[in-house]
mmJSON file of the N, C-alpha and C atoms, coordinates in Angstrom:
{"data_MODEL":{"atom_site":{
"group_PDB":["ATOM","ATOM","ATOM","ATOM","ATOM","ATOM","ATOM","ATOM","ATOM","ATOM","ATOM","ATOM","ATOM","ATOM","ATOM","ATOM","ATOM","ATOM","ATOM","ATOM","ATOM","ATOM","ATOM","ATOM","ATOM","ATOM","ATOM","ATOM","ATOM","ATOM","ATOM","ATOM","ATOM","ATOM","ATOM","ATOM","ATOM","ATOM","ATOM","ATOM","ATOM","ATOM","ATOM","ATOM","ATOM","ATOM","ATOM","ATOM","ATOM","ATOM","ATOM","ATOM","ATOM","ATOM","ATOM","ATOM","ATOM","ATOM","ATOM","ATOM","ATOM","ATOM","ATOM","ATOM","ATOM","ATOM","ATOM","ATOM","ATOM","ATOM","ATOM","ATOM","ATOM","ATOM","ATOM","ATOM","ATOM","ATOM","ATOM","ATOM","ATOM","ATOM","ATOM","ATOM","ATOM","ATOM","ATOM","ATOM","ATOM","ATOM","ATOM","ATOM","ATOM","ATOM","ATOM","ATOM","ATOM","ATOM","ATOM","ATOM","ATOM","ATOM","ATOM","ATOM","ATOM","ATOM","ATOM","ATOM","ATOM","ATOM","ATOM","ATOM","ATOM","ATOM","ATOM","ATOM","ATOM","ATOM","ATOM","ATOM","ATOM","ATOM","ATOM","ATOM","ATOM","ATOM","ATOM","ATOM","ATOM","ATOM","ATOM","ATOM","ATOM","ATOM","ATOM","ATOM","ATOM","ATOM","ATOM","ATOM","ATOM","ATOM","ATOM","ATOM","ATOM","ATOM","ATOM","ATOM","ATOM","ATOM","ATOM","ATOM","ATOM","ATOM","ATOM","ATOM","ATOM","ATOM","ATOM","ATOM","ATOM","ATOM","ATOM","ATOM","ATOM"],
"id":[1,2,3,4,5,6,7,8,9,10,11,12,13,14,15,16,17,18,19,20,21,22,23,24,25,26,27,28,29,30,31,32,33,34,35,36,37,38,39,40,41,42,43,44,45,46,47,48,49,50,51,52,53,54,55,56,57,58,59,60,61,62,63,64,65,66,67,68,69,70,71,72,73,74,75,76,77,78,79,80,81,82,83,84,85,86,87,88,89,90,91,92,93,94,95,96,97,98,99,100,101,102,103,104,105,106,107,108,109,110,111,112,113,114,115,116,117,118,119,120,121,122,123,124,125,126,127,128,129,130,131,132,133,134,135,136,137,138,139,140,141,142,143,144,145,146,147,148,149,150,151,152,153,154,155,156,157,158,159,160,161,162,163,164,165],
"type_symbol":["N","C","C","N","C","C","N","C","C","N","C","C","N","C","C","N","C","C","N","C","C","N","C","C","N","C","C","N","C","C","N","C","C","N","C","C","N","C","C","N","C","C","N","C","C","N","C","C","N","C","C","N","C","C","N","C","C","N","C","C","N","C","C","N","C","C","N","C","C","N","C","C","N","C","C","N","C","C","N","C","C","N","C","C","N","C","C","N","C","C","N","C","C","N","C","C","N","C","C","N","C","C","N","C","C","N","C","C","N","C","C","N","C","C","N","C","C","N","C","C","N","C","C","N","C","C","N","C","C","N","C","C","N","C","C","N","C","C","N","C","C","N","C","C","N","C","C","N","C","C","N","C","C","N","C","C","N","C","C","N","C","C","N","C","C"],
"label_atom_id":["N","CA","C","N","CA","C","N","CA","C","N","CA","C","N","CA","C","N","CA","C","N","CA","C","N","CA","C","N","CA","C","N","CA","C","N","CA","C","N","CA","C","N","CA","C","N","CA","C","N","CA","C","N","CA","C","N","CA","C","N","CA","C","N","CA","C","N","CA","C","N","CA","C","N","CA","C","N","CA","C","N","CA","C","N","CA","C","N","CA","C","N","CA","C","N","CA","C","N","CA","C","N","CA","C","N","CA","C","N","CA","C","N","CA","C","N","CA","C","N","CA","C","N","CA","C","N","CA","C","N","CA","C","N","CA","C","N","CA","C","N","CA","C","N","CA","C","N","CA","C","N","CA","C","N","CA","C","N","CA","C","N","CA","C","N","CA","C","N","CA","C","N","CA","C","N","CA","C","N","CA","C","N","CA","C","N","CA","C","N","CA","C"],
"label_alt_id":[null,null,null,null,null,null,null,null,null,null,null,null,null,null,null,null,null,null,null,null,null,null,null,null,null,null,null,null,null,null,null,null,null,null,null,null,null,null,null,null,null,null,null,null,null,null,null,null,null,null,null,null,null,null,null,null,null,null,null,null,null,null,null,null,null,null,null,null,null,null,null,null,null,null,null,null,null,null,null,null,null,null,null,null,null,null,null,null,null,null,null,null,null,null,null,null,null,null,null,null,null,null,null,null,null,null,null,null,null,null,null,null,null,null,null,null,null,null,null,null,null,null,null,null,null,null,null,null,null,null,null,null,null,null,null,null,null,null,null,null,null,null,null,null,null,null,null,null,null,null,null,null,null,null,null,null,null,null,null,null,null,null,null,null,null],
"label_comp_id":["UNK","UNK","UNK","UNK","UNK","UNK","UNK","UNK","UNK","UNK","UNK","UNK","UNK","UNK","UNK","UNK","UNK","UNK","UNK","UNK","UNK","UNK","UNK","UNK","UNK","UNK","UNK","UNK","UNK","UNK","UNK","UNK","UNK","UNK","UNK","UNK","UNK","UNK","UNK","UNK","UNK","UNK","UNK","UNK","UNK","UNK","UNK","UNK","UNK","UNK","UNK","UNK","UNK","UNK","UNK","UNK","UNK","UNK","UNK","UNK","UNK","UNK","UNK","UNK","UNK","UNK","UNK","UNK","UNK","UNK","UNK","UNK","UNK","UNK","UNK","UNK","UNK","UNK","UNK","UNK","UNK","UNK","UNK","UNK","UNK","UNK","UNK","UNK","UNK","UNK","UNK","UNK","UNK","UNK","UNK","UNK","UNK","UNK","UNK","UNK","UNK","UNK","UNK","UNK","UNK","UNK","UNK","UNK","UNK","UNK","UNK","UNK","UNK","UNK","UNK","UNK","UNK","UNK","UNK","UNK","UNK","UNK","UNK","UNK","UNK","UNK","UNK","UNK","UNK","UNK","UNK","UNK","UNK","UNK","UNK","UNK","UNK","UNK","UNK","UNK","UNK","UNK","UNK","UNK","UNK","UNK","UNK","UNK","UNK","UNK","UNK","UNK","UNK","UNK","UNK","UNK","UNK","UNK","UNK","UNK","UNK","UNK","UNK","UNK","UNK"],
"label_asym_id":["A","A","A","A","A","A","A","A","A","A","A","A","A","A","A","A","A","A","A","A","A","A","A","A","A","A","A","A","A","A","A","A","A","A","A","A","A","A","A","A","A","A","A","A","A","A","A","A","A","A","A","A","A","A","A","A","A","A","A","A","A","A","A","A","A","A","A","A","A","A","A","A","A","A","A","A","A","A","A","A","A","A","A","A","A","A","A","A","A","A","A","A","A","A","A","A","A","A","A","A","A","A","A","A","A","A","A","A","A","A","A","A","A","A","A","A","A","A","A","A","A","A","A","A","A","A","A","A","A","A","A","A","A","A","A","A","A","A","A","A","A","A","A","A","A","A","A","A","A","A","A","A","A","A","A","A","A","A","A","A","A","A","A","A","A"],
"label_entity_id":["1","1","1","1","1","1","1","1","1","1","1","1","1","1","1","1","1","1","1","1","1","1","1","1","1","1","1","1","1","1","1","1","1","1","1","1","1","1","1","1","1","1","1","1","1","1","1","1","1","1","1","1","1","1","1","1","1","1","1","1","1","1","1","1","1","1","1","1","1","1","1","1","1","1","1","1","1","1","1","1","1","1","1","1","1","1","1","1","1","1","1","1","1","1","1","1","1","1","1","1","1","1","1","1","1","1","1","1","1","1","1","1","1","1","1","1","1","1","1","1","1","1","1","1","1","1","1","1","1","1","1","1","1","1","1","1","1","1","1","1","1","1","1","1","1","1","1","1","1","1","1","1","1","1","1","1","1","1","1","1","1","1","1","1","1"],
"label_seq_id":[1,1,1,2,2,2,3,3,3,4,4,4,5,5,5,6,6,6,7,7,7,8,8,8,9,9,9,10,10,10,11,11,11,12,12,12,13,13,13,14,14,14,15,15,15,16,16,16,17,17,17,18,18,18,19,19,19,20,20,20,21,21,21,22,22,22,23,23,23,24,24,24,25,25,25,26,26,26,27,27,27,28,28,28,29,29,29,30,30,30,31,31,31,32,32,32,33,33,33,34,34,34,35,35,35,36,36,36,37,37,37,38,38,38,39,39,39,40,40,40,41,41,41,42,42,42,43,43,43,44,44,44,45,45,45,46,46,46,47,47,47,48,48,48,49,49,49,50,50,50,51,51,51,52,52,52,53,53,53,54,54,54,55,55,55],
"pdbx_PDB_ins_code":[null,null,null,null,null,null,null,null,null,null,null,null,null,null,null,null,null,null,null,null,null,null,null,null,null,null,null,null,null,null,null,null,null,null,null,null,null,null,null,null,null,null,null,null,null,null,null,null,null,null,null,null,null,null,null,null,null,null,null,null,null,null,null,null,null,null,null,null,null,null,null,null,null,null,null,null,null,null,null,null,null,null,null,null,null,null,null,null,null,null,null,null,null,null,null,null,null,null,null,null,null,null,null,null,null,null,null,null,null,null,null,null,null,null,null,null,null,null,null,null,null,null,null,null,null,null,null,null,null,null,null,null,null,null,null,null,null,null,null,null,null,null,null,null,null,null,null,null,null,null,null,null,null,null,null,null,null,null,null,null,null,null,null,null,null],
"Cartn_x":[1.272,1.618,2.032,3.148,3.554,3.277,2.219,1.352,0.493,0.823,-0.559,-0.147,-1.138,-1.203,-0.599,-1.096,-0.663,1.156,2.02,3.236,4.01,3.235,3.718,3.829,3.001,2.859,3.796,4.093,4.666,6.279,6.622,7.963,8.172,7.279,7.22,7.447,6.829,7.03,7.816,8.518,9.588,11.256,11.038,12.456,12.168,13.534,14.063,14.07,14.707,15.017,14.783,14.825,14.546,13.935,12.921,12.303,11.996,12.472,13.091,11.868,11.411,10.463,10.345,10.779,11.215,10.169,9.6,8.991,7.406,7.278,6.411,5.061,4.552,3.634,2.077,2.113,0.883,1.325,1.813,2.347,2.06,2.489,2.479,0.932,0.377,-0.941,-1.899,-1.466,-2.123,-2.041,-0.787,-0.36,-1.026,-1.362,-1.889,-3.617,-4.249,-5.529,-5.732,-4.706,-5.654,-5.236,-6.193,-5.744,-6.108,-5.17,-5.427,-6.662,-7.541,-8.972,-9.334,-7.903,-7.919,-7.911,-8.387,-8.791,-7.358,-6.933,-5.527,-5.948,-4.99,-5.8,-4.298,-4.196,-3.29,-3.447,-4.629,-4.988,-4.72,-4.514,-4.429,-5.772,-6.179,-7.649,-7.195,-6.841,-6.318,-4.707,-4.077,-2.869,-3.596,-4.19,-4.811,-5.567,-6.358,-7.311,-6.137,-4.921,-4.103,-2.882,-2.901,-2.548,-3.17,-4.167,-5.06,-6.114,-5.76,-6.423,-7.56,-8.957,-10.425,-10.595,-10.451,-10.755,-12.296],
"Cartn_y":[-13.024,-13.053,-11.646,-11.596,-10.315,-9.646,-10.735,-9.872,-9.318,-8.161,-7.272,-5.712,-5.359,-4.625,-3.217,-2.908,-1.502,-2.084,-3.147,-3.395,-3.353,-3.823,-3.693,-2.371,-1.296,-0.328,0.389,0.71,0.989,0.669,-0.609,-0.765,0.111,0.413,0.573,2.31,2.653,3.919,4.532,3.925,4.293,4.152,3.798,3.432,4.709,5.814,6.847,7.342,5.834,6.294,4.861,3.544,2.147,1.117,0.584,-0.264,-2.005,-2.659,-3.911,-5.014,-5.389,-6.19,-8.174,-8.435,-9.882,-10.585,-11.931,-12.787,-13.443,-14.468,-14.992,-14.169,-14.389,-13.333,-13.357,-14.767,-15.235,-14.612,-14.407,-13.879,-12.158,-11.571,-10.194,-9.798,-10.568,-10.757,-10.561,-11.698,-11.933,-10.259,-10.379,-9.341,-7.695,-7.327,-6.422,-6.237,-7.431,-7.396,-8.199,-7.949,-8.483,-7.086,-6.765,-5.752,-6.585,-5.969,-5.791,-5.474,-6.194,-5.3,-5.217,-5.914,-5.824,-4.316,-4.252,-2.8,-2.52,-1.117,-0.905,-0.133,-0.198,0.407,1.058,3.043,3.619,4.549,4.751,5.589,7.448,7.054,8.936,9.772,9.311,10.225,10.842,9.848,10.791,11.342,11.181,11.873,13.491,13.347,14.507,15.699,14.946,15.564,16.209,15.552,15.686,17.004,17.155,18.425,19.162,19.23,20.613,20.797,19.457,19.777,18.943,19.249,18.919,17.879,17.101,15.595,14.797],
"Cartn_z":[3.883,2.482,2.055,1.345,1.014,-0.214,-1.321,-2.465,-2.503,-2.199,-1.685,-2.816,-2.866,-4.296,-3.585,-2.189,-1.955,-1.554,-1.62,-1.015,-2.222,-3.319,-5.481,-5.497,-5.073,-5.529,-4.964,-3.445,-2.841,-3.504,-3.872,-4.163,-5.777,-6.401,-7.842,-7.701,-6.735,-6.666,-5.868,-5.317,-4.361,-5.655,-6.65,-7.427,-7.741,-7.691,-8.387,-9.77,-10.523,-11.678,-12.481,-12.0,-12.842,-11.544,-12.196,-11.476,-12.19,-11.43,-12.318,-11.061,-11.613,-11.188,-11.766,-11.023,-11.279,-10.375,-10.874,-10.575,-11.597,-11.131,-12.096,-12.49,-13.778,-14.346,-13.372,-12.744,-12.445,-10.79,-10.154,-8.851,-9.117,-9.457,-10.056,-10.31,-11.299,-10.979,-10.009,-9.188,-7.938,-7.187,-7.205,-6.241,-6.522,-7.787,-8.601,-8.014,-8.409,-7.606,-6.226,-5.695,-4.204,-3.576,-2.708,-1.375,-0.212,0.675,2.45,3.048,3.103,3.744,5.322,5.748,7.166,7.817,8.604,9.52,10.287,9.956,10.495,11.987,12.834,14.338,14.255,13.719,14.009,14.72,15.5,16.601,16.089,14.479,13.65,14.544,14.383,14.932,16.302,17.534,18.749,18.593,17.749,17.635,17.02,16.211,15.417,16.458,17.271,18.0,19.442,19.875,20.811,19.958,18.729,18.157,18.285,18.127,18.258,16.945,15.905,14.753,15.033,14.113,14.904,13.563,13.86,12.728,12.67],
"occupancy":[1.0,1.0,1.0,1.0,1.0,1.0,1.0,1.0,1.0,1.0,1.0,1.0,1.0,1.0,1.0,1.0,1.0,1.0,1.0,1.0,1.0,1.0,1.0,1.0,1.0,1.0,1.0,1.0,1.0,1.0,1.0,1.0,1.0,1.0,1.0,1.0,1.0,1.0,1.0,1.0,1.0,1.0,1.0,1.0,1.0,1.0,1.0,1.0,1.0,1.0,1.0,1.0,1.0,1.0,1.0,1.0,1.0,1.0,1.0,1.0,1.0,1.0,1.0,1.0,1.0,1.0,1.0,1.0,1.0,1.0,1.0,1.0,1.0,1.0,1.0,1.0,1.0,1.0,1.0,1.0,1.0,1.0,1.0,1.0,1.0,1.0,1.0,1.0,1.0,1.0,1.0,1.0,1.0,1.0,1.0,1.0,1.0,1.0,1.0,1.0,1.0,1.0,1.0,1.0,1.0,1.0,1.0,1.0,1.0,1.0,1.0,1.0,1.0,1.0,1.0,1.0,1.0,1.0,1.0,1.0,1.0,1.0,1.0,1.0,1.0,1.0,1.0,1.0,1.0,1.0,1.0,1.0,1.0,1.0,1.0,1.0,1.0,1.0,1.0,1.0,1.0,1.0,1.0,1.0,1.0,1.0,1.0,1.0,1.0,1.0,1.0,1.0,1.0,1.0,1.0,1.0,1.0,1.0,1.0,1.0,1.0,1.0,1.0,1.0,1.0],
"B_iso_or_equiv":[0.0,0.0,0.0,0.0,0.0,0.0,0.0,0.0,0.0,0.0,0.0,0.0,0.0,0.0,0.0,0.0,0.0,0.0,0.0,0.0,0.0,0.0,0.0,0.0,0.0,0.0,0.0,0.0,0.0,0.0,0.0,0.0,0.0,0.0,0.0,0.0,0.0,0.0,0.0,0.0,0.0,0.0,0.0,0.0,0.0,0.0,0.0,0.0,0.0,0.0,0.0,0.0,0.0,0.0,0.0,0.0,0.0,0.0,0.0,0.0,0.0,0.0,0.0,0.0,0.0,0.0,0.0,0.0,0.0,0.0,0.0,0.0,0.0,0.0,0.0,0.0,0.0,0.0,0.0,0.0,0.0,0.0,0.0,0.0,0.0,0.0,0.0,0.0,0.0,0.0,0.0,0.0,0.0,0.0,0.0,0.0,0.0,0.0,0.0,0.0,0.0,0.0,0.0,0.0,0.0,0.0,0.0,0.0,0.0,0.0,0.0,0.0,0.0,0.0,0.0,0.0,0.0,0.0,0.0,0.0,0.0,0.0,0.0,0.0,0.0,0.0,0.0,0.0,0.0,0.0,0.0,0.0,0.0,0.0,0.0,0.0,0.0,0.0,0.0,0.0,0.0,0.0,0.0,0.0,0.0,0.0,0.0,0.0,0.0,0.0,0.0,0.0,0.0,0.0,0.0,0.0,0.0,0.0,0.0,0.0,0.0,0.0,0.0,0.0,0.0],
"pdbx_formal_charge":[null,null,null,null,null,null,null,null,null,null,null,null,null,null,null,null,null,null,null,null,null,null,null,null,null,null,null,null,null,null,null,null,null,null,null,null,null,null,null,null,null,null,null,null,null,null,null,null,null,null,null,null,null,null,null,null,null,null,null,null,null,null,null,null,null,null,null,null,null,null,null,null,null,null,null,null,null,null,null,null,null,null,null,null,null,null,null,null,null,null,null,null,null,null,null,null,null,null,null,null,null,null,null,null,null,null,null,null,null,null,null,null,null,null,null,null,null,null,null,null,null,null,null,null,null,null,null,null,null,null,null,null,null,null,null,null,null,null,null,null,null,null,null,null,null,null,null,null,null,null,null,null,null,null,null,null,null,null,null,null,null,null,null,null,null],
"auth_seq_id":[1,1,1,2,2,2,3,3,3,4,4,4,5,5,5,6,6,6,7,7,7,8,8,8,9,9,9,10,10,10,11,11,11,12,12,12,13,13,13,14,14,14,15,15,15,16,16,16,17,17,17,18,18,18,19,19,19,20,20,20,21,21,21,22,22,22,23,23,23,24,24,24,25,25,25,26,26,26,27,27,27,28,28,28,29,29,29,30,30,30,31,31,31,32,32,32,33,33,33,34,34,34,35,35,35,36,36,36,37,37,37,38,38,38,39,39,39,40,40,40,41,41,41,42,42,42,43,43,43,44,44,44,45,45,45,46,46,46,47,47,47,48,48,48,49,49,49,50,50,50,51,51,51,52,52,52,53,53,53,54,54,54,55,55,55],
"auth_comp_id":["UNK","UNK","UNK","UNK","UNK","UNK","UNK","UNK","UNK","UNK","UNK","UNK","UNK","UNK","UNK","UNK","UNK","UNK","UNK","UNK","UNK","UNK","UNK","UNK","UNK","UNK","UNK","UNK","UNK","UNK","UNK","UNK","UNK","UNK","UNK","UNK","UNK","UNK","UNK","UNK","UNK","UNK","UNK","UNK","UNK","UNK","UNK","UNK","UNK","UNK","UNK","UNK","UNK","UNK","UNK","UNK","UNK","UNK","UNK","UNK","UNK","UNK","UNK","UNK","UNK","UNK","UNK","UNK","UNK","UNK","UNK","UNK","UNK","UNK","UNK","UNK","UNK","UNK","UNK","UNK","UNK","UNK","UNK","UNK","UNK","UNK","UNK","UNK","UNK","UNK","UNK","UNK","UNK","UNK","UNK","UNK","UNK","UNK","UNK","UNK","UNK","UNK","UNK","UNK","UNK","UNK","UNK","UNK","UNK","UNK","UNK","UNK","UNK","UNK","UNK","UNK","UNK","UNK","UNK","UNK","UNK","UNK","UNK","UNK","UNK","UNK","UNK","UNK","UNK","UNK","UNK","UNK","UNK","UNK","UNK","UNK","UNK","UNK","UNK","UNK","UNK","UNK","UNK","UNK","UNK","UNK","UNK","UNK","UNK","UNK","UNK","UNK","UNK","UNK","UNK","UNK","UNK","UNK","UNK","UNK","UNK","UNK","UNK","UNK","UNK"],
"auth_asym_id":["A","A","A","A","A","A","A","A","A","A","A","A","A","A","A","A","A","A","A","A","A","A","A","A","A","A","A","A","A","A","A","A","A","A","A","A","A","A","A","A","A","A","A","A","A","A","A","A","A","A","A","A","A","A","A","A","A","A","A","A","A","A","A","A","A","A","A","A","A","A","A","A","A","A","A","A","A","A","A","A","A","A","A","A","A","A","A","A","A","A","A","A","A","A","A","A","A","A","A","A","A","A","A","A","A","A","A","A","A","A","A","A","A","A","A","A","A","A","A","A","A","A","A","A","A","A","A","A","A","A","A","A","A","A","A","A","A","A","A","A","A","A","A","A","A","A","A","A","A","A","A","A","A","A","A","A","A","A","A","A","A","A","A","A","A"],
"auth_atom_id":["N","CA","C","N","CA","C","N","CA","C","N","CA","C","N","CA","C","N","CA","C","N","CA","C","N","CA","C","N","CA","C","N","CA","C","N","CA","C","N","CA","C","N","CA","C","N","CA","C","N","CA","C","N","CA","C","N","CA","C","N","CA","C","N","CA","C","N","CA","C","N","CA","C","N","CA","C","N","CA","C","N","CA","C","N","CA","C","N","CA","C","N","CA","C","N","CA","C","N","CA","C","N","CA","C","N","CA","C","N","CA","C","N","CA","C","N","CA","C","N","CA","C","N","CA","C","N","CA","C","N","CA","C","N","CA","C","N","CA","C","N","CA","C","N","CA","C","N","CA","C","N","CA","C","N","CA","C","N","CA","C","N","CA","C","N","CA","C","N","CA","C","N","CA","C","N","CA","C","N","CA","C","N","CA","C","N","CA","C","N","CA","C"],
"pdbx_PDB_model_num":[1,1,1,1,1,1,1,1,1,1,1,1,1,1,1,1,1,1,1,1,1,1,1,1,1,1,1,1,1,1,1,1,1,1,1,1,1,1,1,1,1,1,1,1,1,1,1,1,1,1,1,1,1,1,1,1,1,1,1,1,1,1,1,1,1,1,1,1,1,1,1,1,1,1,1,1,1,1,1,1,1,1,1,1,1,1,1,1,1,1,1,1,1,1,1,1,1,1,1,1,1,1,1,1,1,1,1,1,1,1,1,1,1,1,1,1,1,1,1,1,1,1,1,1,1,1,1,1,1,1,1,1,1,1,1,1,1,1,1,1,1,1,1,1,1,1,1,1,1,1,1,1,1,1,1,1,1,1,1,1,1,1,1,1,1]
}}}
């Protein structure tokens, strides 16, 4: 599902100069309070530690 509050936000703040947001009020909604609470596996920690910086 693509209503996810950090993917709203992300598009809202990525517009330059006008941000035009179309779709139903009750969708927007949704999309506003739900987050992603799934666990992301981006392995930052050994990229970090393989720089030289101590994380």
């Amino acid at each position: 599902m693509m209503l996810t509050r950090n993917l709203f936000y992300t598009g809202l703040t990525r517009a330059k100069k006008l941000a035009i947001v179309v779709g139903a009020k009750k969708a927007i909604s949704l999309a506003v309070r739900s987050t992603d609470d799934q666990k992301r596996y981006t392995r930052l920690q050994q990229r970090l530690l393989q720089a030289g910086l101590d994380w």
